[in-house]
N, C-alpha and C positions, 0 to 999 in steps of 0.2 A: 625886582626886574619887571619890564612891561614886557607883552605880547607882542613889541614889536616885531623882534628876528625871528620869532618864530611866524609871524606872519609874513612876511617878506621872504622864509624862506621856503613853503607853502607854496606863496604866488608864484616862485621859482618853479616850483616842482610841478604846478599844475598846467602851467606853460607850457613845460617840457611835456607834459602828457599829450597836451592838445598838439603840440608839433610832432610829438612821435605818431598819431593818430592818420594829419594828414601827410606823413612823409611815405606810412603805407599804401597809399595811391600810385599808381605806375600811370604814364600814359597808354592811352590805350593804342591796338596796333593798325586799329583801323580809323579810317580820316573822316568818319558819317556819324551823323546823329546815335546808329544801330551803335556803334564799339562804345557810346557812353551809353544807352542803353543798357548795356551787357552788365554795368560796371553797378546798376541801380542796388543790389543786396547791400555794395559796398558805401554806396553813398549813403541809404538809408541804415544803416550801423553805426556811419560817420556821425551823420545827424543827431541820432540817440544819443551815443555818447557826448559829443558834441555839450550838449542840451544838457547832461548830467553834472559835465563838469564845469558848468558853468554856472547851474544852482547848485551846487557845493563849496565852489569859489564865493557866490555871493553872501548866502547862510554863513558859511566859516569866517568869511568877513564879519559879519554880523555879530557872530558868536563869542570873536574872540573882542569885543569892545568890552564884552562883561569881566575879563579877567581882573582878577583883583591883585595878584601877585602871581609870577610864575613860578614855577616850581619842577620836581625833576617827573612827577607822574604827569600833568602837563603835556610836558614836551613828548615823554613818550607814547601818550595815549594819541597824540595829533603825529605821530610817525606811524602810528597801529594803520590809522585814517589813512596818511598818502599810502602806505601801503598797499590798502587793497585798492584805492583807487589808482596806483602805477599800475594793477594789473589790469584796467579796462582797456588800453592799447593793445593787448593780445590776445583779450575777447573778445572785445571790437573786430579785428583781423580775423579773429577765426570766424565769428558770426557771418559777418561779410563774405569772406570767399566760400561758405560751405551753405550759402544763401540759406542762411538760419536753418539751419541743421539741429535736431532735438539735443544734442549733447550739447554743442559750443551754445546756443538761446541760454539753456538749464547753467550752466557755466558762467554766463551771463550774468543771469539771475541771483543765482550764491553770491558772486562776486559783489555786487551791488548789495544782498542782503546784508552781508559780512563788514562791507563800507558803512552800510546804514547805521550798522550795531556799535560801531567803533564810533562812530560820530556822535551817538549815543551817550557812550561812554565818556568822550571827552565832555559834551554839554554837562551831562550829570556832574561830573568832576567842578567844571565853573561854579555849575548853579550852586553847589556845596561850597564854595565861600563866600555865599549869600545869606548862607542857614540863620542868619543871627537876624536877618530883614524878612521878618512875615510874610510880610505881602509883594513884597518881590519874589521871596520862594515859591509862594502860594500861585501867582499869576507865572513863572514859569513851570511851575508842575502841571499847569494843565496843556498837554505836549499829544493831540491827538494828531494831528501830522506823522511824531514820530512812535506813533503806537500804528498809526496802520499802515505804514510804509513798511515796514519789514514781512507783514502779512500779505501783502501784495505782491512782492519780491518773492515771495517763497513759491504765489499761486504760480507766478510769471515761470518759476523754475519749473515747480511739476508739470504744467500745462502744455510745457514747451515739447514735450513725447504726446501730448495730443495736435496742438497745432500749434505754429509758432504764430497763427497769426493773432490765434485766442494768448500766447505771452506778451505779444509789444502792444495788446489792450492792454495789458496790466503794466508793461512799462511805459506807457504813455499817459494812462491813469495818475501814475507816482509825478510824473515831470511835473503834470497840470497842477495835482497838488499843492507842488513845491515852488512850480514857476517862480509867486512872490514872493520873497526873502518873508524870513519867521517873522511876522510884525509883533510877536510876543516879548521879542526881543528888547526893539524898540521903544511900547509902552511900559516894561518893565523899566528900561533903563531911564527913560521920561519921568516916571514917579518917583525914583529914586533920588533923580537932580532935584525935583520940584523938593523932595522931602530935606536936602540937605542946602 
């Protein structure tokens, strides 16, 4: 089996996130610049998540080119994933209307930690039907992105009972991180054509 339907149905669900995201916007009830003003927590939430799940669509795109054969841990591990990332639509919402509030930020932050880790988990899974290619194992183990992405997500949580604005340095830290797709990916999967 290829990666296709599970990719496709992924792109499905990350869609549906992105529209669940902005169908929580109401208009607002005043007709001035001030009633979109008011609304700024929520566009800036927007934005964030926004931005996340749009480097997790492009990475998970990435990601799943390395599949070698699917299988039923696979599938599961990449459901563990939309998972927790279905649930940034209703931290988003709460971060937003409780204008980053120490609980729903910290809420946040897990939420994204816990996606990170799952994501984690399914790459590891890939790269483990590579074990037999040296140097494609060797050049995706070296995975600092996803060693200090979870570290980050964790400060962003504590942080968020000291100020929310020392948390979205740290989620805004992760984004820039991640901004460019894993080009790890890429040269692995490169050397690997060139070798075969």
């Amino acid at each position: 089996m290829k990666a296709n339907r599970m990719e496709a149905f992924s792109d499905g669900v990350l869609a549906i996130i992105i529209t669940i995201m902005v169908l929580e916007f109401k208009v607002p009830e005043g007709h001035d610049w001030n009633a979109l003003i008011a609304l700024g927590p929520k566009i800036l939430s927007y934005i964030f998540s926004f931005v996340y799940i749009g480097i997790y669509w492009n990475n998970h795109h990435h990601l799943l080119h390395m599949v070698r054969t699917m299988n039923g841990p696979l599938m599961w591990l990449n459901l563990l994933l939309l998972f927790w990332l279905s649930l940034i639509p209703f931290t988003t919402a709460w971060m937003g209307e409780s204008h980053f509030g120490a609980t729903p930020t910290a809420l946040y932050g897990i939420i994204l930690l816990l996606a990170a880790f799952s994501y984690w988990l399914l790459q590891r899974a890939i790269i483990n039907q590579h074990s037999s290619d040296s140097s494609f194992f060797l050049a995706m183990g070296r995975d600092w992105k996803g060693k200090v992405s979870p570290i980050l997500y964790l400060a962003a949580a504590l942080t968020a009972y000291v100020s929310p604005w020392i948390s979205g340095f740290f989620f805004v830290l992760v984004a820039v991180i991640w901004f460019m797709p894993d080009k790890r990916i890429e040269h692995a999967l490169k050397g690997h054509e060139e070798i075969l």
